[in-house]
C-alpha positions in Angstrom: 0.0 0.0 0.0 1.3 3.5 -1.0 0.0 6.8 -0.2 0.4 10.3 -2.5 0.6 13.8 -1.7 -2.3 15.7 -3.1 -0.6 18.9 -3.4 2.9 18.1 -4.9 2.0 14.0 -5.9 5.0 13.0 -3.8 4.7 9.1 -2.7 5.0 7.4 0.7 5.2 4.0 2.3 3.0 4.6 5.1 0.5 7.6 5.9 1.9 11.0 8.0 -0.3 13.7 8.6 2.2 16.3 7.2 3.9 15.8 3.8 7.6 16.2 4.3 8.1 17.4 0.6 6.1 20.5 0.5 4.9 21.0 4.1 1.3 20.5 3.7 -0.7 19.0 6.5 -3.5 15.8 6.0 -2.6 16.0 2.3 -2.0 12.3 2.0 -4.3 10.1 0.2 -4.2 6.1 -0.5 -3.0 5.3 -4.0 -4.6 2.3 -6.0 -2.1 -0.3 -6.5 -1.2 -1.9 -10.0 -3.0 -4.7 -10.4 0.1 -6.6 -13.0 2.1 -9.1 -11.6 5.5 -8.2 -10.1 8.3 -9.1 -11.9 6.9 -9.4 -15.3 9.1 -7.7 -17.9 8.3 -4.7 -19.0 11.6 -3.9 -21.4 9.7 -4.5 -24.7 6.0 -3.4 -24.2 7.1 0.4 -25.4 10.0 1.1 -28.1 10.8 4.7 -28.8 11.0 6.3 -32.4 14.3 8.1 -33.7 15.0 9.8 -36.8 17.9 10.1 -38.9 19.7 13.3 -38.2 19.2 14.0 -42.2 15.7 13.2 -42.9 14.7 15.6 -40.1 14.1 18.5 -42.5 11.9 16.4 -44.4 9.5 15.7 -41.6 6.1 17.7 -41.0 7.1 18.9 -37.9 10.1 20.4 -39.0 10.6 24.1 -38.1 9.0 26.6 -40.2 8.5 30.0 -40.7 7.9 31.9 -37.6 4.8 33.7 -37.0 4.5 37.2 -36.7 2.2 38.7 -33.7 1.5 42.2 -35.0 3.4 43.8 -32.3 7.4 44.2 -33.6 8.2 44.4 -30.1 6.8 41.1 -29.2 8.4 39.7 -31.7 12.1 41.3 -30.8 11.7 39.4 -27.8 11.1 36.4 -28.7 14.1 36.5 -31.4 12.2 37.5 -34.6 8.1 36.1 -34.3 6.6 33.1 -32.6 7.9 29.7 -33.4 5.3 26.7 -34.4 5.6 23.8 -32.0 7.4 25.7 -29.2 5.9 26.4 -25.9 6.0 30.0 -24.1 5.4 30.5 -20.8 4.3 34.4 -20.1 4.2 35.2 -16.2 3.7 38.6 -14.4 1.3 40.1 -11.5 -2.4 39.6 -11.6 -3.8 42.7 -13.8 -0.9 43.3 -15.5 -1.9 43.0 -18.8 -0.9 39.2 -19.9 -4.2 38.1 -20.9 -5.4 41.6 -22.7 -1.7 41.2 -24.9 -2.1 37.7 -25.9 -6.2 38.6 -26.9 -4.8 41.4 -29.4 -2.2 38.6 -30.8 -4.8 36.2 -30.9 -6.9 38.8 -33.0 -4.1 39.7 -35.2 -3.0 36.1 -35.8 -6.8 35.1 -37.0 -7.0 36.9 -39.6 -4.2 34.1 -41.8 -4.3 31.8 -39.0 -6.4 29.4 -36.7 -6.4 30.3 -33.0 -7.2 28.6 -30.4 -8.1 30.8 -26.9 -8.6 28.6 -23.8 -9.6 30.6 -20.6 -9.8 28.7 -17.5 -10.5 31.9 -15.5 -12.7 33.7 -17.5 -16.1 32.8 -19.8 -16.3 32.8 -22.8 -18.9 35.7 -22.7 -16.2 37.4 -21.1 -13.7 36.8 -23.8 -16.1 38.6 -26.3 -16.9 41.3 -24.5 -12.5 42.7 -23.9 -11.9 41.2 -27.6 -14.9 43.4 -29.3 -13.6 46.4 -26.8 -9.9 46.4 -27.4 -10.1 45.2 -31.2 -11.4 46.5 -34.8 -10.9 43.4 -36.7 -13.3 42.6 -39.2 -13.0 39.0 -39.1 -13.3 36.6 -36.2 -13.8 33.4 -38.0 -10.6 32.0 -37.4 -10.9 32.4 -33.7 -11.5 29.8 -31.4 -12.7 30.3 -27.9 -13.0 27.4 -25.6 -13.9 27.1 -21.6 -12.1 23.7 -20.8 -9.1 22.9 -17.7 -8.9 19.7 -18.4 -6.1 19.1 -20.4 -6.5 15.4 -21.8 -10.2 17.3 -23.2 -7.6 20.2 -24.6 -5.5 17.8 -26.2 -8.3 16.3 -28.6 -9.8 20.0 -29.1 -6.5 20.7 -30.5 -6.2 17.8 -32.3 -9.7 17.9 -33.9 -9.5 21.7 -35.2 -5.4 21.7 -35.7 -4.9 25.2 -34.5 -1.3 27.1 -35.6 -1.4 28.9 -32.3 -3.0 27.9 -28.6 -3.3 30.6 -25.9 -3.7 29.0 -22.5 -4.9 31.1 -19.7 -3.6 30.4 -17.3 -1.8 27.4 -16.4 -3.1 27.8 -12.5 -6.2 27.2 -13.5 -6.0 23.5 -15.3 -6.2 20.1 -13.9 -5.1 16.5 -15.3 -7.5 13.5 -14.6 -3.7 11.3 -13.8 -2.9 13.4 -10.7 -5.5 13.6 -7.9 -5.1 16.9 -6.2 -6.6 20.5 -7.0 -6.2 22.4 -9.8 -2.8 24.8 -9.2 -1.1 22.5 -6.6 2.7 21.8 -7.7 1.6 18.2 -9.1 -1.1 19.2 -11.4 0.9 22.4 -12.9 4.1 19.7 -13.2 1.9 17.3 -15.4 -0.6 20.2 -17.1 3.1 21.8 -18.0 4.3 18.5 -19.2 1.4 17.9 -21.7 1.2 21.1 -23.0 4.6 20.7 -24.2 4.1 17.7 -25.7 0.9 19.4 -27.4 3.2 21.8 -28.6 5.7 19.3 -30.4 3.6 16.6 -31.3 0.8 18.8 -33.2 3.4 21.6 -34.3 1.4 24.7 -32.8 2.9 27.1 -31.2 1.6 27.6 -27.3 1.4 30.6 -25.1 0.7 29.6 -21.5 0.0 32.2 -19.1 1.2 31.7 -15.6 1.3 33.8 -12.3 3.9 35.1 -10.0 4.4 34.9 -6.4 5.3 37.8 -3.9 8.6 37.3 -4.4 8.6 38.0 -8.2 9.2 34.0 -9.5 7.0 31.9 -11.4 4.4 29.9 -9.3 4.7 26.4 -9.3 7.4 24.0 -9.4 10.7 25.1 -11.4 10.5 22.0 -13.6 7.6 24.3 -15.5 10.1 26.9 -16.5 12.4 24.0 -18.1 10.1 22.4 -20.0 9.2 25.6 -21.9 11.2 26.8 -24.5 11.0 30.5 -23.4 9.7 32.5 -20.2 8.5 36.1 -20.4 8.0 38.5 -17.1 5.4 41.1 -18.4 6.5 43.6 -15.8 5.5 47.2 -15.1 4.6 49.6 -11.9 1.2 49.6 -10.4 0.4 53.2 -11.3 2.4 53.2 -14.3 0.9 53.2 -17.7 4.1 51.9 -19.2 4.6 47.9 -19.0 8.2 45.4 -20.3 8.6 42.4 -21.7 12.0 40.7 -21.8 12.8 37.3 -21.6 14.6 35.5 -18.7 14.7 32.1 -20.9 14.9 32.0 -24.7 15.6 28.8 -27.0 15.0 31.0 -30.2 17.1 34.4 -29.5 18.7 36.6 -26.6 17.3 36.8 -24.0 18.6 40.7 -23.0 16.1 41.7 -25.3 12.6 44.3 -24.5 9.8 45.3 -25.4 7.8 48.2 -24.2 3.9 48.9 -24.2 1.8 51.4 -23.0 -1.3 49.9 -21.2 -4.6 52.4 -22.8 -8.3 52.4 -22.8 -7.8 50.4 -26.3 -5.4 47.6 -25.3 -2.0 47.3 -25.2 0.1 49.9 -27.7 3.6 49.2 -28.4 6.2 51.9 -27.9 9.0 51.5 -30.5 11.1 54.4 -29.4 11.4 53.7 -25.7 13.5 56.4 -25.2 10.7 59.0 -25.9 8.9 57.1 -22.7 11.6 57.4 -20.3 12.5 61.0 -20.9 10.8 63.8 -19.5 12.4 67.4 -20.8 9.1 69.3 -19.2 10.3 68.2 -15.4 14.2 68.8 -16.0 15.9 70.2 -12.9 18.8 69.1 -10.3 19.7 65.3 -10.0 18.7 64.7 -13.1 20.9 63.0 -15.8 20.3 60.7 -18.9 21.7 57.8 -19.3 22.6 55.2 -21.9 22.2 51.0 -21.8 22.3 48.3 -24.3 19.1 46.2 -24.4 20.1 43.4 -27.0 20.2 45.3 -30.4 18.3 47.9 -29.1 19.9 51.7 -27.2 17.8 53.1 -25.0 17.8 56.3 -23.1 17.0 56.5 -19.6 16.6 59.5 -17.6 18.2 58.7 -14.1 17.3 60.9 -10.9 18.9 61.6 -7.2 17.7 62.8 -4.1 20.8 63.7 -1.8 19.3 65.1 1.6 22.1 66.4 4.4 21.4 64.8 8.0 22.0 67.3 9.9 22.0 66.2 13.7 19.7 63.2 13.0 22.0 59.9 13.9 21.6 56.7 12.8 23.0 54.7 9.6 23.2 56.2 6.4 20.0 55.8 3.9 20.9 54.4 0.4 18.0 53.8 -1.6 18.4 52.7 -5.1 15.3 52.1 -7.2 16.1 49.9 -10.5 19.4 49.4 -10.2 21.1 47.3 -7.4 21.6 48.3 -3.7 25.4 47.3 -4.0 26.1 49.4 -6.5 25.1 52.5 -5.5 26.9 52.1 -2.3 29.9 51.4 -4.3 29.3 54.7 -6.5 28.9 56.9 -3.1 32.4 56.1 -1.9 33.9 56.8 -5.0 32.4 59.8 -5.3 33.3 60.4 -1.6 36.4 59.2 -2.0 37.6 60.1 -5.8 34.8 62.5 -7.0 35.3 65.4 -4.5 32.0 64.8 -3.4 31.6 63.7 0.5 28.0 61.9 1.0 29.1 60.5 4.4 26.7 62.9 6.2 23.6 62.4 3.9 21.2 60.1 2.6 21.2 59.3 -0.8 18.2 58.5 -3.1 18.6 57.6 -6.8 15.7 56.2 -9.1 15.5 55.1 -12.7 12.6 56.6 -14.5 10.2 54.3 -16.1 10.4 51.3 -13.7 13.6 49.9 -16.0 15.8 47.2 -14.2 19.0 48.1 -14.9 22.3 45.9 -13.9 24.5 47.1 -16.7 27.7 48.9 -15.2 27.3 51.7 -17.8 24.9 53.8 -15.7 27.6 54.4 -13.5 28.2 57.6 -15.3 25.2 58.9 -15.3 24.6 57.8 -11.5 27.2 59.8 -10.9 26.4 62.8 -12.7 22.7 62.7 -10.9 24.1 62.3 -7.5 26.9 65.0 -8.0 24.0 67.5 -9.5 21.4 66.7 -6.8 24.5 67.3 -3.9 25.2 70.7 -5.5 22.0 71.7 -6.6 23.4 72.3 -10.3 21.3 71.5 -13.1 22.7 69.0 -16.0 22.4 69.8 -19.4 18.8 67.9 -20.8 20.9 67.2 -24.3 23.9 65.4 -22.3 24.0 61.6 -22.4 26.3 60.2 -19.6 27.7 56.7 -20.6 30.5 54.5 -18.9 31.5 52.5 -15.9 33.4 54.2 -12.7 36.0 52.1 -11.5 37.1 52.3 -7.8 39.7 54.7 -8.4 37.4 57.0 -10.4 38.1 56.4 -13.7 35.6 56.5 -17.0 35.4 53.0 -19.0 33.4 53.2 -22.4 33.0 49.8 -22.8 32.6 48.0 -25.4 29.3 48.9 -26.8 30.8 52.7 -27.3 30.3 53.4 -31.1 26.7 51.8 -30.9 25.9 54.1 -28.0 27.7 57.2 -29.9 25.9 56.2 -33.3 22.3 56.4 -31.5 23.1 59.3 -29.4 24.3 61.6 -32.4 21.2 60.4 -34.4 19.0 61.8 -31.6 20.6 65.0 -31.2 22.7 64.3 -27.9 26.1 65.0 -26.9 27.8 61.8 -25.6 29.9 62.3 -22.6 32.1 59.2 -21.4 35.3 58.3 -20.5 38.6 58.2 -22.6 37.7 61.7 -23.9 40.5 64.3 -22.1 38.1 63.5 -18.9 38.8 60.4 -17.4 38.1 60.5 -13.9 35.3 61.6 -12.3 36.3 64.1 -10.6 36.8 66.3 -13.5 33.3 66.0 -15.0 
């Protein structure tokens, strides 16, 4: 006798009240024993299929042209369009914006393709309503819309209407009839993951799953779901921003330092193709402000950086460093340069600095342009608004280019900026 977890299928000898694997309490169930004979041989009932390495390009499911979504920025991300029979797993906060961007895809796609739209959290009357609000095609009748979670019933939908592309919303939300537990629990997502993948290959669609995040910003579920997939996308923007990113944090078809930008509105999502224009702000220009430069994949984009530097005063207590998009570490490290090499002493005041535009940065070079916003704010001087600061501060104070230099330059000049970095008569910080 054998007895499973219902909430991550792990398998036990004898009953507990508490599964050791995940933690959950009076989660074990009885399991229904095989009734075949121990001992019988097993070695011959399945033999697997393989194909000669140079008749693959002659099979059916053979890669193909990639689809495009409509949106060029989706499609940077993923490496150049969607792929048929690949699996993508899209993942962000609850209201984000996932299911709205995959309905407009799903619109644009119908109109040369078949699509196939499974919601397990919303109805199908529901569908209609955001698709007829957010779109103006003028044909629907390659759309499919379908209610079903269980996914042995969504693997002969797919294979009775063939469709090039299956939306899947959301993973959470679907159960298998092999794995006794609730739909969401780490088992059923492990095996719902696992058949969608084979769904993917063995019927050559391509499949966009939708998936949640926890608190701590990772997809929910077991990690085996983000290996299975081909690709993972964060959709990630700020709660009472208007602007939203997509990059990729796995990628079997491209790079995956690659974004895309949108702008959430009344009318769906709208992609941004100059980023830049998004992040800048010329109206609001003032002290502590500087613009910055990073590399996202093939793609510059400006970023307008801003610092707060308050003086103390009498207050004691440890120093306040507060870095918003780029890492905590690294603006410490920036401070006592500029303390130590930049003729600028911060050991007396808090120091704020924020990247406009809610834009993760971890490329070193912002330093510059950190710098140059700190130094501003300290000194209440106002940087020039056609200035673009661009390089990495070492510990001794000097300006690196890097390099991605004449890319930077290139983009910067077609704009209308001024590039300021290092190796340019100012090399140290302290003479900018």
């Amino acid at each position: 006798m054998k007895y499973f977890c219902t909430n991550c299928n792990a398998e036990y000898l004898k009953w507990s009240g508490r599964c050791s694997a995940c933690g959950e309490w009076d989660s074990l169930q009885e399991a229904v024993e095989d009734s075949k004979a121990e001992g019988k041989s097993k070695k011959k009932e399945y033999v697997g299929k393989a194909y000669k390495f140079n008749e693959i390009s002659r099979k059916s499911n053979a890669p193909s042209a990639r689809l495009l979504s409509g949106f060029t920025e989706f499609d940077r991300v993923l490496g150049g369009g969607i792929v048929p029979g690949s699996i993508t797993l899209i993942a962000g906060e609850p209201g984000i914006g996932k299911s709205t961007l995959l309905s407009q895809i799903a619109v644009n796609l119908s109109q040369t393709k078949k699509v196939l739209y499974i919601s397990g959290e919303e109805s199908a009357s529901q569908i209609y309503s955001r698709i007829k609000r957010i779109s103006k095609a003028n044909s629907y009748s390659n759309l499919l819309v379908s209610e079903d979670v269980v996914v042995e019933a969504i693997d002969a939908l797919v294979e009775a209407e063939m469709p090039d592309l299956v939306i899947v919303d959301s993973v959470q939300s679907l159960s298998s009839e092999t794995v006794r537990s609730y739909a969401g629990s780490i088992g059923q997502v492990r095996v719902c993951g696992a058949k969608l993948t084979r769904i993917a290959k063995f019927y050559n669609a391509a499949v966009f799953v939708i998936g949640q995040i926890t608190k701590e910003g990772s997809v929910a579920g077991p990690k085996v779901l983000e290996h299975i997939v081909d690709s993972v996308m964060f959709f990630e923007g700020g709660e009472y921003s208007q602007f939203r990113i997509l990059r990729a944090g796995k990628n079997r078809f491209g790079a995956t330092d690659e974004i895309g930008v949108f702008e959430m509105s009344s009318e769906g999502m709208v992609q941004v193709e100059n980023p830049s224009q998004a992040f800048l702000d010329d109206e609001n220009w003032g002290e502590g402000t500087a613009i910055g430069s990073i590399l996202k994949g093939s793609r510059v984009v400006f970023v307008e950086v801003q610092a707060l530097v308050v003086d103390r005063g009498s207050e004691f207590g440890p120093l306040r460093r507060v870095a918003n998009g780029v890492r905590k570490q690294r603006l410490d490290m920036l401070c006592a340069v500029l303390s130590r090499r930049g003729g600028v002493y911060l050991g007396d005041k808090d120091v704020f600095v924020n990247v406009v535009g809610g834009v993760e940065v971890g490329d070193p070079s912002l330093d510059l342009a950190l710098c140059m916003a700190i130094k501003s704010a300290s000194r209440d001087e106002t940087l020039s608004s056609k200035s673009v600061y661009f390089g990495e501060v070492g510990l001794t104070g000097e300006i690196r280019r890097g390099g991605t230099y004449k890319t930077v330059a290139k983009e910067a000049k077609r704009l209308g900026y001024k590039l300021v970095s290092g190796m340019s008569g100012s090399t140290n910080i302290k003479q900018l």
